[in-house]
C-alpha angles and dihedrals in degrees: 000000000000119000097267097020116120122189106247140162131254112196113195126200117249086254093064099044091085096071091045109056096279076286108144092187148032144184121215146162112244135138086207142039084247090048090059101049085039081065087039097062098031083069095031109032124215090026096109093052073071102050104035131039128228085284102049102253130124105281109247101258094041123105124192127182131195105201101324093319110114107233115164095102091065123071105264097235084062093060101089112197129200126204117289094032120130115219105208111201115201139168106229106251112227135181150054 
């Protein structure tokens, strides 16, 4: 483990398992939210282009929750995690 890094897990919706292996969670080392999709994608690529935008933020309609702190307004190298913490992933549900 790098120095900073804590084992967390990182659930996904069913509409992004697809992209992952059919795999709904994970667990990764990572000091920070980016460090963990980084993981992610290093392992499923191409599932990051879904998550983070060409700047990379959070898309718009994506949430995305440590714990039960909402977090997707910040950048994700900013969201530092500590071990223990679960990452959820979610697309942002619209309509009437």
């Amino acid at each position: 483990m790098v120095e900073g890094e804590a084992r967390i897990r990182v659930e996904l919706p069913a509409g992004l398992r697809e992209f992952a292996g059919g795999k709904g969670s994970f667990e990764v080392q990572a000091a920070t939210l980016a460090d963990a999709i980084r993981e992610i994608n290093a392992q499923h690529a191409g599932l990051a282009y879904r998550l983070l935008d060409d700047q990379g933020r959070m898309r718009r309609f994506v949430l995305v929750f440590v714990n039960e702190e909402s977090v997707a307004h910040l950048p994700p190298e900013d969201v530092r995690l500590k071990g223990g913490d679960t990452v959820h992933i979610l697309p942002s549900v619209a309509g009437g």
